[in-house]
N, C-alpha and C positions, 0 to 999 in steps of 0.2 A: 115444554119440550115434547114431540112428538116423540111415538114407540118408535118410529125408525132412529130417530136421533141419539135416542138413549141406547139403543142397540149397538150402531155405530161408535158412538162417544165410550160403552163398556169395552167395547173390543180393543179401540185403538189405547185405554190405558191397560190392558195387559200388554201389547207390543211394544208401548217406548209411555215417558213419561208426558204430561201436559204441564206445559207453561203455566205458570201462574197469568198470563197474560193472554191466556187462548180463551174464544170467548166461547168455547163447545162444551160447557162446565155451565150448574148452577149451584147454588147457596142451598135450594130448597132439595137440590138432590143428592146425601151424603157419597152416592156411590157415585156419581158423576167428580168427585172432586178429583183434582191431580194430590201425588203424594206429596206436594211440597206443600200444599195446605192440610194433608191428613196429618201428617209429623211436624207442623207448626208446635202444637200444643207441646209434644215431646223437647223442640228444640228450646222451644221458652224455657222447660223446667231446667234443662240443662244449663244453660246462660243463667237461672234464677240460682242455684246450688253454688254455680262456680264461683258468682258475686257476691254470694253469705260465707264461702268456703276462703275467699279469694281478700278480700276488698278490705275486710279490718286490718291485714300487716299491712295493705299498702296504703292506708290513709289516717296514717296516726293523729293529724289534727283533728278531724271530723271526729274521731271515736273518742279524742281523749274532751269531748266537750262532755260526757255521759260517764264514758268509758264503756257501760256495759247497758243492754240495750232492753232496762226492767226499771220498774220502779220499789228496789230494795234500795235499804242506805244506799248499798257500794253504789250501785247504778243512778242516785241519784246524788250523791257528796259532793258539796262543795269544800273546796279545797284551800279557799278565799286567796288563793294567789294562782295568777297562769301559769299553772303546773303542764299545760300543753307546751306551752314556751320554753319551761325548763327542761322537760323532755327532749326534745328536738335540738338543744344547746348540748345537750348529754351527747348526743348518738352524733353530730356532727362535730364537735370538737374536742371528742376523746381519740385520741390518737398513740399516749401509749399503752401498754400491753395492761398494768392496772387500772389505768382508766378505763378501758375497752371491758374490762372483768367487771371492774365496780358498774360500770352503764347497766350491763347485762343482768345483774344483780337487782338494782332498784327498779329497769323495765320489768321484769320477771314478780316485784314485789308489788309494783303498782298495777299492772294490768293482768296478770297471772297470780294472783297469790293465793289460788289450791294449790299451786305447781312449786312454790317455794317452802324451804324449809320449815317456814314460819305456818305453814297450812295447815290444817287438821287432817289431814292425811294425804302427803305428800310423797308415799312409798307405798302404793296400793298393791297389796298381799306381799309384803316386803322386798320390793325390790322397784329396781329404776324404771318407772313407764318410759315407752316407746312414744316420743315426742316427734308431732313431723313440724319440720320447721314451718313450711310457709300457713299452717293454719296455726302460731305463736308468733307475736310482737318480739319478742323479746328472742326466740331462737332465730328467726329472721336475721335479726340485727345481726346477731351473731355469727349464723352462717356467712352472713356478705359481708362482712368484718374482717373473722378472725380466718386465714387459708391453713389449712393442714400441715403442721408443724413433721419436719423429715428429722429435724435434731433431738438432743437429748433434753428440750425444755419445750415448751409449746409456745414459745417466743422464741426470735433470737435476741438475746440480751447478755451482754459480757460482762453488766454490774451486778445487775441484781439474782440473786437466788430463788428468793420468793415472789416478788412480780408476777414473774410468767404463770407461777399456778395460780394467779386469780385467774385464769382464765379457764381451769381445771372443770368447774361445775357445768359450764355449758359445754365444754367440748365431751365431758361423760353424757349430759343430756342429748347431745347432737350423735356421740359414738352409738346408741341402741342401734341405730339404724346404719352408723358408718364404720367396720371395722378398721379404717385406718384412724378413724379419727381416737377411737381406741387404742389403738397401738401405740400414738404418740400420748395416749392419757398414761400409760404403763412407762412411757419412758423416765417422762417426767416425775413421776413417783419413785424409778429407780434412781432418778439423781437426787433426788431430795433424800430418800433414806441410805442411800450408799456411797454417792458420790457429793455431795455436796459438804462445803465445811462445818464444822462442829464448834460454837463455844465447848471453854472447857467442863461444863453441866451438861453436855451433851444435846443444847437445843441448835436447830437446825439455822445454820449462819444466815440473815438477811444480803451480806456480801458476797461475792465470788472469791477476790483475792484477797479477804480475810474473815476472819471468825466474828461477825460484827453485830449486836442484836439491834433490831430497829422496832417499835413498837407498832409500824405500818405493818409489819410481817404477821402481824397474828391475826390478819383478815383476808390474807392470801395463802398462806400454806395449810393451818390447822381446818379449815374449810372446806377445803380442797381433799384432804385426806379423810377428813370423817363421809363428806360422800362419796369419795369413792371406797371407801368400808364399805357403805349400803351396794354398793355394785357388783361389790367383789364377794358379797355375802364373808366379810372380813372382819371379826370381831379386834382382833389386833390391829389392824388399821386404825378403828375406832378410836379404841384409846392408845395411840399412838397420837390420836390427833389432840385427846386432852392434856395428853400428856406433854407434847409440845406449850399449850397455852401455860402449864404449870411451870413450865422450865423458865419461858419469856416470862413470868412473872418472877422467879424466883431471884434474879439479875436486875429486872427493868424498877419492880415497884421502890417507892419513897418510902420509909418506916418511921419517920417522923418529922416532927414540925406540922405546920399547918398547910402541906402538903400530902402528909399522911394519905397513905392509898393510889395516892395519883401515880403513874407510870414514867420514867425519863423516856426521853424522846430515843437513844442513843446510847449504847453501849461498847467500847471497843477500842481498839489499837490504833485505829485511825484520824486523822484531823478531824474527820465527821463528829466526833464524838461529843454528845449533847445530854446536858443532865437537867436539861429544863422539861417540865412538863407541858407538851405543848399539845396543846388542846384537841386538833385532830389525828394526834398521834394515840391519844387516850380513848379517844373514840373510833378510831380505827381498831384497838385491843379489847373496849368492849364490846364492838358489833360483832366482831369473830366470835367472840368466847361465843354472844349469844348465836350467832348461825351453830357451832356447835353443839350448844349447850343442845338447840331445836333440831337437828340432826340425832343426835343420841336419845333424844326424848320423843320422835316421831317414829323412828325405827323400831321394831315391835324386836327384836333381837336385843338389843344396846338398851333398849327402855329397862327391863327389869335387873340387866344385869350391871349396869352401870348407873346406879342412883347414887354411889360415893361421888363419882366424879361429876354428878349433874346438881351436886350440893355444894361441890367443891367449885365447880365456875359459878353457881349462883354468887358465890362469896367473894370472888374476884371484881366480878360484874360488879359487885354494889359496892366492891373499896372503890372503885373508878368514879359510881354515880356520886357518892357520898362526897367525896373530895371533890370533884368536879361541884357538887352546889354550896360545901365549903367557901370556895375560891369564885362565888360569883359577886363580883362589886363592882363591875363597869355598869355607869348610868345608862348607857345603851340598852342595858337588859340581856347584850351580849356576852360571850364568853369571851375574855381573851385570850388572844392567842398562842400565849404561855398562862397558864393557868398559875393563878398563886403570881403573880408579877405586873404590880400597877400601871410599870413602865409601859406594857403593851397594849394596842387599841383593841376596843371588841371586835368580834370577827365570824363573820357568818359559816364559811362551812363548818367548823369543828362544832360548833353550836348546833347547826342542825342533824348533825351525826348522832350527837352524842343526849340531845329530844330524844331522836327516832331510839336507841339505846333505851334509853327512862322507859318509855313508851312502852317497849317490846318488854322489858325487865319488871316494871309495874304490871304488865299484863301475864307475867308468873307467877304472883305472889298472892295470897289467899285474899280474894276480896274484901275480906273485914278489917286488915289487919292496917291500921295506922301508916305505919312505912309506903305499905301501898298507895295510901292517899297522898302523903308526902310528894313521894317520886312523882306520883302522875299530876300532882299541881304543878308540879316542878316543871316537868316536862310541857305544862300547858303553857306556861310563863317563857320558855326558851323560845318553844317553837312561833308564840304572836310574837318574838322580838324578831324573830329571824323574818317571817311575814312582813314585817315594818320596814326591812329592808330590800325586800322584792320588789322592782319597779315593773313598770306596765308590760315588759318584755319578757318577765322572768328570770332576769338576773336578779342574785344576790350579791351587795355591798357590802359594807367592805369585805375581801375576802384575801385571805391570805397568799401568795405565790405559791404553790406546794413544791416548786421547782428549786424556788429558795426561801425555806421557810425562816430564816433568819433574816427576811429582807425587815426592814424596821416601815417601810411604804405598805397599805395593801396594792394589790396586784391591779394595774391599770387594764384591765378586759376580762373577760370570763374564765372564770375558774370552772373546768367541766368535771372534777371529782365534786365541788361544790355544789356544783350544780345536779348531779346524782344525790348527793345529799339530801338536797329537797324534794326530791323522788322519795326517798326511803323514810323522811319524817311524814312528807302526807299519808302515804301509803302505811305506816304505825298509826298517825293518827287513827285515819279513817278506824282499819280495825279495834282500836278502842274504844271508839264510838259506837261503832257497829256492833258491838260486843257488848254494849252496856255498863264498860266500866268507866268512859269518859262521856264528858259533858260534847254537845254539838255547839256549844259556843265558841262562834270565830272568837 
């Protein structure tokens, strides 16, 4: 290019900008470029950030093939069943207010688990980090879920009591950033402690129109209350929320027979009322206790001052495991669905709940210590039956109705609390592995 051309060609890009398609521009000459080639570089990196920033919530099969994008365990575990598959059966076919809580719970456990209870620090300098949704799987799901509750529960729901605060954890996680989503997390804590019924022990009614305890409740309300303790920098919260688990056991559990420890399904005044132990009701009362137990024991506040009551559900937790592997004799290698009752067929969600349970519970206990081994064989043995039952799709068979858990058929199509289920035992597993207290054999 000639002086006069370059002279020319500098002048006219200070008056107006050059076409990338004008040919009075060279390659070899940086100041001759138009700025739509000098802030190319810039616009890549911004397109590059957005798609690192952006692309994992929106493309949960690709990511859930790794999950995390290293060559640690986490990021490289197999899971020996499509655990992508059951993911995606989670988040599209949970539709009520518990299901939508429980999803949100084992996304959070499987793809997030610093961010879960279960993390080794999960309340960094005590208190609730500032979560944005669309760089979290798991808050995502939730924000385009669950819509901002205007009533006194964060559902509307005219049955249940406790339901709706499963949904409690993510909406405190989503409130750092949304004071309304906040204000409906306060409401609903004011109907639980003030408005809602009371058996006569004083634990908080699983029913609306009557006092009724259900052993499903103790993984939606005590949960619910102990994090938001942490939020509220609320030490009676806290144990408020042990102390709920103490009451539902003090009513629910079986004190003898060779049911011993196990929990009734059902307590109360109404026709509902069920005194069998039924498998994923037990496992529902252990995973609570244990999200608790790991709320009280992550919290640098509640850690030192509450070790009576992190002894006291350890000891819950283990009447539960202990009678649950009592009562295991289906050739299946399943649990049935009434625990302690031959009549019933084995049955994959409660089995896989109540693994992921052993798992978590085994991974409290002093690595030397017998028991320890126990459980987590234990739990190895649940979890390859339940595997044995996951087809190419990632469903699990049989699996119980939860809708009627008396039905004596399992359930003809997917069960999506089930299928959360198998969320939260890979995601146990994995950590036991990853942690060096379990073996990596499928």
């Amino acid at each position: 290019m000639s002086d006069s051309q370059q002279t020319s060609s500098k002048a006219r890009a200070k008056d107006q900008p050059i076409s990338f398609l004008d040919e009075d521009w060279s390659w070899s000459d940086p100041s001759s470029w138009p700025l739509s080639i000098k802030f190319l570089p810039v616009a890549v990196a911004i397109v590059g950030i957005g798609i690192t920033v952006y692309f994992p919530s929106m493309s949960n099969q690709t990511r859930l093939n790794t999950l995390f994008a290293d060559n640690s365990c986490t990021g490289t575990f197999n899971y020996t069943f499509q655990i992508a598959r059951a993911k995606a059966h989670a988040e599209e076919l949970s539709t009520h207010d518990w299901e939508i809580g429980t999803a949100f719970e084992a996304i959070l456990e499987l793809i997030s688990p610093e961010k879960s209870v279960f993390g080794s620090n999960p309340f960094p300098k005590g208190e609730i980090p500032i979560r944005y949704y669309k760089m979290d799987e798991a808050l995502s799901y939730f924000h385009d879920t669950v819509p901002i509750s205007e009533g006194k529960m964060l559902a509307e729901n005219g049955y249940s009591v406790s339901d709706p605060a499963s949904l409690g954890v993510g909406s405190i996680m989503l409130g750092q950033t949304s004071p309304k989503r906040l204000a409906a997390v306060e409401r609903q804590k004011d109907y639980l402690l003030d408005g809602a019924p009371r058996y006569a022990n004083g634990a908080i009614s699983h029913r609306v129109e009557v006092a009724e305890l259900w052993s499903d409740a103790v993984s939606m309300v005590p949960p619910f209350l102990a994090y938001y303790g942490v939020a509220k920098k609320n030490l009676t919260l806290m144990r408020e929320a042990a102390r709920q688990c103490e009451l539902y056991r003090e009513v629910l559990t079986i004190r003898e027979g060779e049911r011993k420890g196990l929990w009734k399904h059902i307590v109360g005044p109404s026709e509902m009322a069920d005194g069998g132990a039924w498998s994923t009701g037990n496992a529902w009362a252990a995973y609570g206790m244990l999200r608790v137990r790991a709320t009280i024991a992550t919290w640098s506040t509640s850690r030192d001052e509450m070790q009576d009551e992190i002894a006291a559900l350890d000891s819950y937790i283990l009447e539960i495991t202990e009678g649950a592997m009592r009562s295991d004799d289906d050739d299946s290698g399943l649990l049935r669905n009434y625990l302690g009752d031959s009549s019933w067929f084995g049955e994959t969600a409660g089995t896989a709940l109540l693994a992921a349970a052993a798992y978590r519970m085994g991974m409290t206990l002093d690595r030397s210590t017998a028991e320890r081994d126990k459980i987590l064989k234990w739990a190895d043995s649940k979890r390859k039956a339940v595997v044995r039952h996951v087809d190419a799709d990632g469903v699990a068979k049989p699996v119980v109705n939860s809708l009627k858990h008396g039905q004596r058929e399992p359930l003809d199509g997917i069960n999506p609390e089930g299928e959360s289920f198998l969320l939260m035992m890979g995601a146990a597993w994995r950590e036991c592995v990853c942690s060096g207290r379990c073996s990596p054999d499928p």
